[in-house]
N, C-alpha and C positions, 0 to 999 in steps of 0.2 A: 326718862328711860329711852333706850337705843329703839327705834322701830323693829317691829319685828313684822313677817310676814307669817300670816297665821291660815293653813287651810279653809277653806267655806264648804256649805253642803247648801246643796239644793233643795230649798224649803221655802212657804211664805216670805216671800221680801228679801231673800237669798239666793245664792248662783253657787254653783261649783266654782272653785278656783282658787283666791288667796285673796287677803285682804290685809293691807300694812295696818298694824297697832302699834301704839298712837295713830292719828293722820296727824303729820305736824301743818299745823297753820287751820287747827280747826280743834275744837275742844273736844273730847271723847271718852263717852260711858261705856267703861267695860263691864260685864259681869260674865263671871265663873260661876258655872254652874252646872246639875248633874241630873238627869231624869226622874234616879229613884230619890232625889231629894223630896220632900214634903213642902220644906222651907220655900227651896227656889219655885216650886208650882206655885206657891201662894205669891210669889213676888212679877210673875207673869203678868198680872192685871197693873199693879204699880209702872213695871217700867212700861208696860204702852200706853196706859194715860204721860206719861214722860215723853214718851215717845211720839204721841200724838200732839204735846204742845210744844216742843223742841226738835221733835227729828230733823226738820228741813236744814236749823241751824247746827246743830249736833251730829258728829258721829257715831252712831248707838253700834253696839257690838257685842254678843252675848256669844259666849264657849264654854263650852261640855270640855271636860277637860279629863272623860270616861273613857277608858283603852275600847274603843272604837272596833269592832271584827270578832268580840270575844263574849261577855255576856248582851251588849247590846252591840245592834248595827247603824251605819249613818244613816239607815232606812227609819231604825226606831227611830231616833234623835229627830228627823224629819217629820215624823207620824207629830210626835209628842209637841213639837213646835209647831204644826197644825193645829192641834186639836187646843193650846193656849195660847191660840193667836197672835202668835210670835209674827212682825213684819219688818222685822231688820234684820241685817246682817246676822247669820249663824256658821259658828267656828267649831273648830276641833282642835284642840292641844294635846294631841294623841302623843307625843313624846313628850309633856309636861315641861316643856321649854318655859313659856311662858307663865303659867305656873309658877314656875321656881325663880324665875326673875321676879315675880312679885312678893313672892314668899307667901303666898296664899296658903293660908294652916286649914281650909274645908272652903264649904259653898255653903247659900250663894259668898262670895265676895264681889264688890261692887268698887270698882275705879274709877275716878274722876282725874282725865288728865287735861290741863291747858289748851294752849295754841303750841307752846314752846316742846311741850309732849315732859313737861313736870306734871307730878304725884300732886292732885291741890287736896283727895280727900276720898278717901279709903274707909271699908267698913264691910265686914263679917258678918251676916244676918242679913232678917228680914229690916227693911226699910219700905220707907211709902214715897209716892209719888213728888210730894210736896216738898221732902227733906232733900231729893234729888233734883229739884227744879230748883232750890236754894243753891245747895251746892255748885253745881251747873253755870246758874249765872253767876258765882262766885268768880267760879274759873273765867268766865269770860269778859269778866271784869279787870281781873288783877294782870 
């Protein structure tokens, strides 16, 4: 996939500004996902155990992909990635760019891309920490 440059919010482990997705030359979990989700709360505790034994080597990346200014603010989205211990990277795909390049059909969705910034493994739902640490070093094998 083409890098894109994807908004940030200021929150645990995060900064205002922009962050390229993919990083080429480094392997990178994306997840989509939405506050009022249930699914994606539940999946908060998975990717920081992920997060905590791959972050250094991995780039972790999680986006709201929630029109931003209208029922929630970046303020909530930042409460909300406090209060489930969110400490990486946090996005906004507020024009659904990114989104739609993946063809993400809901949330969570969870990306796994390369070094090369290829697709190695994708998946809709709740997943656990372990299926994800699999995947991961898949990618950074092949």
């Amino acid at each position: 996939m083409e890098p894109l440059d994807v908004e940030t919010i200021d929150a645990s482990g995060s900064s205002d500004g922009t962050v390229t997705v993919p990083q080429r030359g480094q392997v990178t979990v994306l997840e989509l996902f939405a506050t009022w989700c249930s699914v994606c709360e539940s999946m908060m505790s998975e990717l920081t155990t992920a997060h905590e034994r791959l972050g250094d080597e991995v780039q972790f990346v999680s986006v709201t992909n929630e029109p931003l200014g209208e029922t929630v603010t970046r303020a909530d989205v930042s409460a909300w990635w406090t209060d489930h211990e969110g400490a990486w990277t946090l996005g906004a795909d507020t024009g659904l760019t990114l989104t739609q390049r993946l063809d993400a059909k809901g949330v969570p969705y969870t990306v796994v891309f390369d070094a090369d910034n290829r697709i190695t493994w994708s998946h809709r739902g709740r997943t656990d920490a372990s299926k994800l640490e699999t995947v991961v070093e898949r990618a950074r094998t092949e």
